[in-house]
C-alpha positions in Angstrom: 51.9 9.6 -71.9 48.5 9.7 -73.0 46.4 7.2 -75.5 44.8 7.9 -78.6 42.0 10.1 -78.0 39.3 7.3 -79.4 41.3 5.1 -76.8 40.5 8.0 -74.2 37.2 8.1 -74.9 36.5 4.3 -74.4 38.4 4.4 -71.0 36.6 6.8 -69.9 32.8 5.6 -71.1 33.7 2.5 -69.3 34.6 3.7 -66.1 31.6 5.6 -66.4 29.6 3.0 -67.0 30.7 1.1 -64.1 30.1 4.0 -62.0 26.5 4.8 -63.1 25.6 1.0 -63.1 26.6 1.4 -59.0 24.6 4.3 -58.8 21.5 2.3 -60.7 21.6 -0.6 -58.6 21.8 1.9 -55.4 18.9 3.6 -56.7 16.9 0.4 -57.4 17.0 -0.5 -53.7 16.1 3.0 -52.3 14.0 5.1 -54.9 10.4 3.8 -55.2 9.3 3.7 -59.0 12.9 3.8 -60.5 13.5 2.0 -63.1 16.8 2.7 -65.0 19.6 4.8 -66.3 20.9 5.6 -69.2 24.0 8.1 -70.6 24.6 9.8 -73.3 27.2 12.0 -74.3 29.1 13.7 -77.1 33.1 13.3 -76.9 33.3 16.3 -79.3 31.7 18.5 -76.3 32.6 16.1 -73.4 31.6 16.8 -70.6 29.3 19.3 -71.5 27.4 17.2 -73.8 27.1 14.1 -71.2 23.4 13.7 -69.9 22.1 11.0 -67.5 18.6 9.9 -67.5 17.1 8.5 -64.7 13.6 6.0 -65.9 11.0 5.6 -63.8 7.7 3.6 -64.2 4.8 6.3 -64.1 4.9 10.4 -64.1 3.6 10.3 -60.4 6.9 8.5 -59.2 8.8 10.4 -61.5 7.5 13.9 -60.4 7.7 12.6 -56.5 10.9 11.6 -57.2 14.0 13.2 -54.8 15.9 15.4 -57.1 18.8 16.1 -54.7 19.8 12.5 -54.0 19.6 11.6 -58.3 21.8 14.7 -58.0 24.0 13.1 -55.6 24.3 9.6 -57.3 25.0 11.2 -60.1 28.0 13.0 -59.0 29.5 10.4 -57.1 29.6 8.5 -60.4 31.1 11.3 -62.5 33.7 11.1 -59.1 34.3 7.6 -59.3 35.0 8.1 -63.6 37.5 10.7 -63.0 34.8 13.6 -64.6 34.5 17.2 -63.3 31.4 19.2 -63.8 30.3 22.6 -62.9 26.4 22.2 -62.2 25.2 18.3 -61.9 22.2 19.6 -62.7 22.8 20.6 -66.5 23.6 17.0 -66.5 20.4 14.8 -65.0 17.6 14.5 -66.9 14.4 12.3 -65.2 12.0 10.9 -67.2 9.1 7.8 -67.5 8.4 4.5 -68.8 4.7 6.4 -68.8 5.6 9.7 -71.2 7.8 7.4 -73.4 4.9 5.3 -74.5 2.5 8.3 -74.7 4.9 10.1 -76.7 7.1 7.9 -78.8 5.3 4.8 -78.4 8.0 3.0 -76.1 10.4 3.6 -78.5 13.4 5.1 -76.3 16.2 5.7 -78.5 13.9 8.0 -81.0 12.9 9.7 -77.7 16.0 10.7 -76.5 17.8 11.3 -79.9 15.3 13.0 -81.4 14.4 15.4 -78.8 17.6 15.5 -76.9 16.6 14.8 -73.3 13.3 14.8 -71.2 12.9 15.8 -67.9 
């Protein structure tokens, strides 16, 4: 028998959580410039809604950065949480420590709530 779906919902973020925070500290020993990740999603259109950000220092490390293998970290985590998607890619966003600042003056969370996602 299934949970509450609130109760659901927190399960799930926190396996998720988990899985990305593996997939951050994989990527901080591998991809040159990364920074950090971040997730957001919205239960009431999950998982279509749920985005991944990847953060890297400048645009040059972000732009040289290896799509596929963000791709492939990203998937394994949405393995690991038990969430199926069609197309990783509608899913990973990449973005900059660099463009945040030029464009919403560091602040991150009116950058990626008011304009959705970069990348």
């Amino acid at each position: 028998m299934k949970g509450s779906p609130k109760r659901q919902q927190a399960l799930t973020d926190r396996a998720l959580t988990r899985a990305l925070t593996a997939a951050c500290d994989q990527a901080l020993a591998e991809i040159v410039g990364f920074q950090w990740l971040t997730h957001r999603v919205d239960y009431q259109h999950f998982p279509a809604s749920l985005i991944v950000t990847w953060v890297f220092a400048t645009e040059p490390q972000r732009q040289a950065a290896e799509l596929s293998r963000l791709h492939a970290l990203t998937l394994a985590a949405f393995d690991e949480a038990g969430i199926a998607v069609s197309d990783i890619c509608a899913h990973v966003r990449l973005d900059s420590e660099q463009r945040c600042t030029a464009q919403h003056g560091g602040d991150w969370a009116a950058r990626l709530s008011t304009r959705g996602q970069h990348g």
